[in-house]
N, C-alpha and C positions, 0 to 999 in steps of 0.2 A: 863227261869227258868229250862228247861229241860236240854237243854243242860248244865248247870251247876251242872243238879244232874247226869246226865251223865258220864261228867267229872272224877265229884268228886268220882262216882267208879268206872272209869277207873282208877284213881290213889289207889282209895285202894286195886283192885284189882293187881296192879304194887307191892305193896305196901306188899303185902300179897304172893306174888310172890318173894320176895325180902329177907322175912325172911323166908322165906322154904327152899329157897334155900341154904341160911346162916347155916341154921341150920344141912342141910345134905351136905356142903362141910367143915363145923367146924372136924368134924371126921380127916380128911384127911391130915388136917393142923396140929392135934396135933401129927398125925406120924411123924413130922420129926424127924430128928435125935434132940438130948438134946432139946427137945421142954420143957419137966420139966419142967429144970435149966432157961430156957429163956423162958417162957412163956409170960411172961407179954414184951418185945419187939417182938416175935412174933406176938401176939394177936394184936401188934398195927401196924404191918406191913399189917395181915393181914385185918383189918377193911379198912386201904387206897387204900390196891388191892381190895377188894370185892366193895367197891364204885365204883370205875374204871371200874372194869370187867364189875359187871352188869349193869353198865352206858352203856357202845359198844356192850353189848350182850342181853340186851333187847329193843325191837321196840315197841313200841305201837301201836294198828291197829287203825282202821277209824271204817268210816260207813260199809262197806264191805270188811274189812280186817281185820283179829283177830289181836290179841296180839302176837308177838312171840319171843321167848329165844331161843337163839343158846347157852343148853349148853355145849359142847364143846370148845366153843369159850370163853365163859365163865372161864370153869377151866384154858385152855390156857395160857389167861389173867391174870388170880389171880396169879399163881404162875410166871410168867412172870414178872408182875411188883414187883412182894414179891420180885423176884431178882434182880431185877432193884434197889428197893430199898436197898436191903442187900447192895451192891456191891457199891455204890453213898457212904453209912453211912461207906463202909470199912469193913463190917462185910462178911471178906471171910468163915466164920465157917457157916455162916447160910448160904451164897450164895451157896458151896457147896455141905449142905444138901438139897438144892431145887434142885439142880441140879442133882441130886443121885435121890431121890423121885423120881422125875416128867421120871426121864430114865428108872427106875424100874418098871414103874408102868403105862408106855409107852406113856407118857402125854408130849404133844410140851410145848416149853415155847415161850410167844407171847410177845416180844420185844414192848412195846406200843411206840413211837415217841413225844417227846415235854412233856415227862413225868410230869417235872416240872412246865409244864402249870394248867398241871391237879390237882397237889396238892394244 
């Protein structure tokens, strides 16, 4: 029993870690360029990177091991696979503008591998 109430806030505490996080990289993402005009295919690009990211960029600890979020690794990711995906759907305007952003704004983009697994 303990270890299940344990558990179950480790995961909220993921959980709660997950929409925080969302909610202070959303800013960042509507800088792109014509975010406006495309918002709602951004918005859904970015929901697939943000699953992804924070899937590789957060660890859960143990008994003697925190929780922890790399994020750097993180942002990486998210615009990483946003491009990934632009560029697969053919969408060079938006692949562009991530490419622009993430240069400007001195942010790697992280290439994920088997992408197509993930979605």
């Amino acid at each position: 029993m303990i270890v299940a109430a344990v558990m179950g806030f480790k995961y909220y505490k993921k959980s709660g870690s997950e929409k925080e996080t969302l909610a202070k990289v959303t800013p960042m993402v509507q800088q792109l360029a014509n975010y406006d005009e495309n918002a709602a295919k951004i918005d859904e690009k970015f929901m697939v990177a943000h699953k992804i990211a924070f899937k590789v960029s957060y660890k859960m600890g143990g008994r003697r091991k925190a929780d922890a979020f790399d994020h750097s690794k993180y942002v990486s990711v998210l615009f990483g696979v946003m491009h990934q995906l632009a560029s697969m759907d053919g969408d060079d305007t938006l692949a562009a503008s991530i490419v622009k952003y993430t240069t400007d704004a001195s942010i790697g983009l992280t290439k994920v591998e088997n992408l197509e697994d993930l979605l």
